[in-house]
C-alpha positions as CSV (number, residue, x, y, z in Angstrom):
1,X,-88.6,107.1,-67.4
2,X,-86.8,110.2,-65.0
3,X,-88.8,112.9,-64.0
4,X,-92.4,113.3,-62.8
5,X,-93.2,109.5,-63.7
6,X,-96.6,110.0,-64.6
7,X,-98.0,112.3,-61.6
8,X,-99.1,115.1,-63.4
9,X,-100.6,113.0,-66.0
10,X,-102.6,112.1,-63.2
11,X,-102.9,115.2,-62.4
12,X,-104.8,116.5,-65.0
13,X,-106.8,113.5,-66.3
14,X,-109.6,115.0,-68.1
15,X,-108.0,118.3,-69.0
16,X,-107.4,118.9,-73.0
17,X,-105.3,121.9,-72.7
18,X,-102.5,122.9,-70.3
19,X,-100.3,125.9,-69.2
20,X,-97.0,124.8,-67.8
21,X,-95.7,128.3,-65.4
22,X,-92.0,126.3,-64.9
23,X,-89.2,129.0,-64.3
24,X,-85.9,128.1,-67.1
25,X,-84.5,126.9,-63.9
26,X,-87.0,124.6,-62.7
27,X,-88.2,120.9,-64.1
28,X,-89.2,121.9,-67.2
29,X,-88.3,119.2,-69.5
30,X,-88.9,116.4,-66.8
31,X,-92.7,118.1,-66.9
32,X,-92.9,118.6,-70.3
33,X,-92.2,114.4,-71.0
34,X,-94.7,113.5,-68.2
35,X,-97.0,115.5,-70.4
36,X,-96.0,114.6,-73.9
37,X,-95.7,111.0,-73.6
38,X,-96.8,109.2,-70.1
39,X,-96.5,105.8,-69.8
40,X,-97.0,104.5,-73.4
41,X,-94.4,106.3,-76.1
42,X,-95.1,103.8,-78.6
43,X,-99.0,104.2,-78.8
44,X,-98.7,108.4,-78.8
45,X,-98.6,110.9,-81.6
46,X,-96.3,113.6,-80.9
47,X,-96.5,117.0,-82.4
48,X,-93.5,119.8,-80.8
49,X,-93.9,123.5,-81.8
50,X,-90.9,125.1,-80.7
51,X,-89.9,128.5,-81.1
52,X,-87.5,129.2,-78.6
53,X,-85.0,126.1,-78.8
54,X,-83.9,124.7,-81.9
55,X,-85.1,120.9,-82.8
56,X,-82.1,119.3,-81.8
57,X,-82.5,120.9,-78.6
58,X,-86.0,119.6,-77.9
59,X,-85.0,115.9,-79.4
60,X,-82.3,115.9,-76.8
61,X,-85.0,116.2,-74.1
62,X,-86.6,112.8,-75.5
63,X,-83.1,111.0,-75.8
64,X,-82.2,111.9,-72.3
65,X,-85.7,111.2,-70.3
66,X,-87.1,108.2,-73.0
67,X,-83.7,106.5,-73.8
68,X,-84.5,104.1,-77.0
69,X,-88.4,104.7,-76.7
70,X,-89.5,106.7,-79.1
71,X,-93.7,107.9,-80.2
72,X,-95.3,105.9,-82.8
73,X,-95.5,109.1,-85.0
74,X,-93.7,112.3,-84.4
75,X,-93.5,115.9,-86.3
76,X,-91.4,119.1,-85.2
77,X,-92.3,122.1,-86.2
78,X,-89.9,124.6,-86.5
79,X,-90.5,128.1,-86.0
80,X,-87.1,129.2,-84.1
81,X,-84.7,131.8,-84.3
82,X,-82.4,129.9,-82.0
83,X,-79.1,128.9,-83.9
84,X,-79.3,127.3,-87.3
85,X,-82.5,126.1,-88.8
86,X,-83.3,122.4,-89.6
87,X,-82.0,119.5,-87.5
88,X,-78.5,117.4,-87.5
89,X,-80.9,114.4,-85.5
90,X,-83.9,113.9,-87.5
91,X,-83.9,111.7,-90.1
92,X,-80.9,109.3,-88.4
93,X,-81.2,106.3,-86.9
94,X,-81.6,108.0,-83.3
95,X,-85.2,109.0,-84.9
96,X,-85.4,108.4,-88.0
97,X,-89.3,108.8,-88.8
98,X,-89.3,112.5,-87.5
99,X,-91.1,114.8,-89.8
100,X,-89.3,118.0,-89.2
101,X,-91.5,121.2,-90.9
102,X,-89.8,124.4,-90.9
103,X,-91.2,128.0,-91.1
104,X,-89.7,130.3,-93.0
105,X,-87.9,133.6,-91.5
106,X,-90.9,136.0,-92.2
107,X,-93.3,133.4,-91.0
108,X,-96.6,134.9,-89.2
109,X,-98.7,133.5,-86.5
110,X,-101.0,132.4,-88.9
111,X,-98.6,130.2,-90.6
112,X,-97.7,128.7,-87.2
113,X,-101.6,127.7,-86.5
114,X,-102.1,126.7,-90.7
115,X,-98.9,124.0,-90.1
116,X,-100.6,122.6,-86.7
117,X,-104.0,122.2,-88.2
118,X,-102.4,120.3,-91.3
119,X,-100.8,118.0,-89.1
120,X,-103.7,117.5,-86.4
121,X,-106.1,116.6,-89.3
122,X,-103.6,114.1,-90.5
123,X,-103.4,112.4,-87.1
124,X,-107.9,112.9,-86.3
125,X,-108.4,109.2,-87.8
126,X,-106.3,107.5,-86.3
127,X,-106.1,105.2,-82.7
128,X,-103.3,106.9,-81.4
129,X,-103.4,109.4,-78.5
130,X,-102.3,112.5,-79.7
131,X,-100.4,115.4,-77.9
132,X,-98.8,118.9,-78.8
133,X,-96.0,120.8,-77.1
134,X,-95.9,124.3,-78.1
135,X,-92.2,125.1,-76.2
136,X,-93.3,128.1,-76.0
137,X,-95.6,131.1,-74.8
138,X,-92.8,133.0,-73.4
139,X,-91.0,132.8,-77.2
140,X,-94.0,133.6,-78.6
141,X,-94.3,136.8,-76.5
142,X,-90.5,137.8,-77.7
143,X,-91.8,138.5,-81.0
144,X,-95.7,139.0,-81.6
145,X,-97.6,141.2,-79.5
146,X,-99.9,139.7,-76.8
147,X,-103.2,140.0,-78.2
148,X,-102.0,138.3,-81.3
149,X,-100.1,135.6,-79.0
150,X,-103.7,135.0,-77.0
151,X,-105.7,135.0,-79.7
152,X,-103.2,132.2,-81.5
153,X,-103.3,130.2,-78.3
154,X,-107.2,130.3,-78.1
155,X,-107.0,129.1,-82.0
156,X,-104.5,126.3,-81.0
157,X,-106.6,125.1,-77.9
158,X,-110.0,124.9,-80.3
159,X,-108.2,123.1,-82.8
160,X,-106.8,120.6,-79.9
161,X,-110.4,120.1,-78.3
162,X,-111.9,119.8,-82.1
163,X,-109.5,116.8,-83.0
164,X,-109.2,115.2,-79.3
165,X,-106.0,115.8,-79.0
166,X,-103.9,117.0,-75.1
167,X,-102.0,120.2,-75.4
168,X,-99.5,121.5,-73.0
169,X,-98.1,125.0,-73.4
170,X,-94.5,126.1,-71.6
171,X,-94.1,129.8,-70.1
172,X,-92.0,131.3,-67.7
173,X,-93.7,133.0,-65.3
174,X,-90.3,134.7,-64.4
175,X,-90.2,136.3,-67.7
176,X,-93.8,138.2,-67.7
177,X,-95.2,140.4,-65.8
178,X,-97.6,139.0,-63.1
179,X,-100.3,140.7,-65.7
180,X,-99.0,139.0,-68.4
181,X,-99.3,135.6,-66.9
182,X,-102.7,136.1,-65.4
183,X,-104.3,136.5,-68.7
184,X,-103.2,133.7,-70.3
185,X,-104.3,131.8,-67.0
186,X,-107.9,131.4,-68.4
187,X,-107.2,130.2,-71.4
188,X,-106.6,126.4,-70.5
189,X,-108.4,123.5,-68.7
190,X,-105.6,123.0,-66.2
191,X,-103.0,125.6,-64.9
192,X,-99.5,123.5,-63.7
193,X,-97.2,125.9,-61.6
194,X,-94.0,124.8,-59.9
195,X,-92.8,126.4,-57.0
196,X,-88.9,125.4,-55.7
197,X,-90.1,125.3,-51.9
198,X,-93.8,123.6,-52.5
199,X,-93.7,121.8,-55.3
200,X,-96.9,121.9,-58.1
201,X,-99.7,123.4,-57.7
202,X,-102.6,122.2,-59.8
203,X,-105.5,125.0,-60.8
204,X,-108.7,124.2,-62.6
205,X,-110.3,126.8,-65.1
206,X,-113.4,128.3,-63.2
207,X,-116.6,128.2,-65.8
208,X,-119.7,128.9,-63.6
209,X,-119.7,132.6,-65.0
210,X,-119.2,134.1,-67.9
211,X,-115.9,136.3,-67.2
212,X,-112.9,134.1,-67.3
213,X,-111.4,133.6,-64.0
214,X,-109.2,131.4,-61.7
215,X,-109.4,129.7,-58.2
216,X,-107.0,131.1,-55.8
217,X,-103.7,128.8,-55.1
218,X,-103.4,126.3,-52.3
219,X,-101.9,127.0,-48.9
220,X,-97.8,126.2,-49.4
221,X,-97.4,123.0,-48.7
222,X,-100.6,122.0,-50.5
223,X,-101.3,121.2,-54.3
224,X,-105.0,121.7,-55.9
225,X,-106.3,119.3,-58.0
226,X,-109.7,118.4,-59.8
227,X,-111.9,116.0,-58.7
228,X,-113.2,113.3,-61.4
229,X,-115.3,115.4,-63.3
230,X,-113.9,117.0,-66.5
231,X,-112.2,120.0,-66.4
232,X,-115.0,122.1,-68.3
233,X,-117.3,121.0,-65.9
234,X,-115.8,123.3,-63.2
235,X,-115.8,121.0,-60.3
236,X,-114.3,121.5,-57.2
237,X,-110.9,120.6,-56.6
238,X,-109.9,118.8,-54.2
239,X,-106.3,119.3,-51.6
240,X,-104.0,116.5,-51.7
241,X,-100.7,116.1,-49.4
242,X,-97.0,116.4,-51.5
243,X,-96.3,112.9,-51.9
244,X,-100.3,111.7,-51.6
């Protein structure tokens, strides 16, 4: 598989929910597969919220980094404004078992969080690993206003940690203000931020007191990651070497 093969799934073992700070320009979608799928397509659950890129757009991303792999179960749902709604892909033979849900015009933030739940609660029983990819915070912020976008992606993340299933979130940090972006910082397990001259830097929620708050970054040069513990637990991270 192209892209991260699989290092920030180590990354973040142990972490239910993640923000992904990738600039447009940077390795988004080669992140974004590392997250969604790993190593093992065919035994995963795949749920993609997208609201910013149309499904076609987002099913490209799987033909071009999985090739003929595909998850055992996958549902799109469509909330974007991007182009036509529907998709020309699902439903053919290049992935014919995608269940593609659309929201309507008028649709709410409510309606977006009602349509994950459904298809979550589907999934709870079974075996499979399950994973969401909400693509994303940024598109969210184009249209609601940002209490009503944090308090849907505190809703999401309960629902996620409720029915054991990894989230990962996409937002351009280039897009926000550095305000912006700080408050939705403390609202996941594990912060992933790419950098063009260092690389990713890996922060862990800080929950020894009771105001929501982050560890400062890493030297350049450096990435932070979590030691074994969970990511709740707030342990220390440890520094690793680029490349270690």
């Amino acid at each position: 598989m192209d892209g991260a093969g699989g290092e920030l799934q180590g990354l973040i073992d142990g972490a239910a929910t993640v923000l992904l700070l990738v600039p447009s320009s940077g390795p988004e979608n080669e992140a974004c597969i590392d997250l969604l799928i790993g190593d093992e397509p065919e035994e995963t659950n795949v749920l993609s919220v997208t609201v910013d890129a149309t499904p076609d757009e987002r099913l490209s991303v799987w033909q071009q980094h999985l090739d003929d792999r595909r998850p055992r179960q996958a549902t799109i749902v469509d909330g974007s404004t991007a182009g036509a709604s529907g998709s020309q892909a699902a439903g053919t033979d290049a992935f014919p078992e995608i269940d593609l849900q659309s929201l309507s015009d008028d649709a709410e933030l409510v309606d977006l969080v009602a349509t994950v739940a459904r298809t979550l609660g589907r999934w709870e029983a079974t075996a499979d690993s399950v994973v969401l990819c909400l693509h994303s915070v940024t598109g969210l912020l184009q249209t609601f206003a940002r209490d009503d976008v944090i308090s849907t992606v505190n809703t999401l993340n309960e629902n996620c940690d409720r029915t054991s299933a990894l989230a990962h979130h996409h937002m351009d940090p280039t897009a926000h203000s550095e305000e912006t972006v700080e408050l939705f910082r403390p609202l996941y397990d594990r912060v992933l931020e790419y950098d063009p001259e260092t690389g990713w830097t890996v922060l862990g929620a800080d929950r020894s007191s009771d105001e929501p708050s982050f560890r400062e970054s890493t030297a350049p040069g450096w990435r932070r990651e979590v030691g074994p513990r969970t990511a709740r637990d707030g342990s220390d991270p440890v520094l690793v070497r680029p490349g270690a």
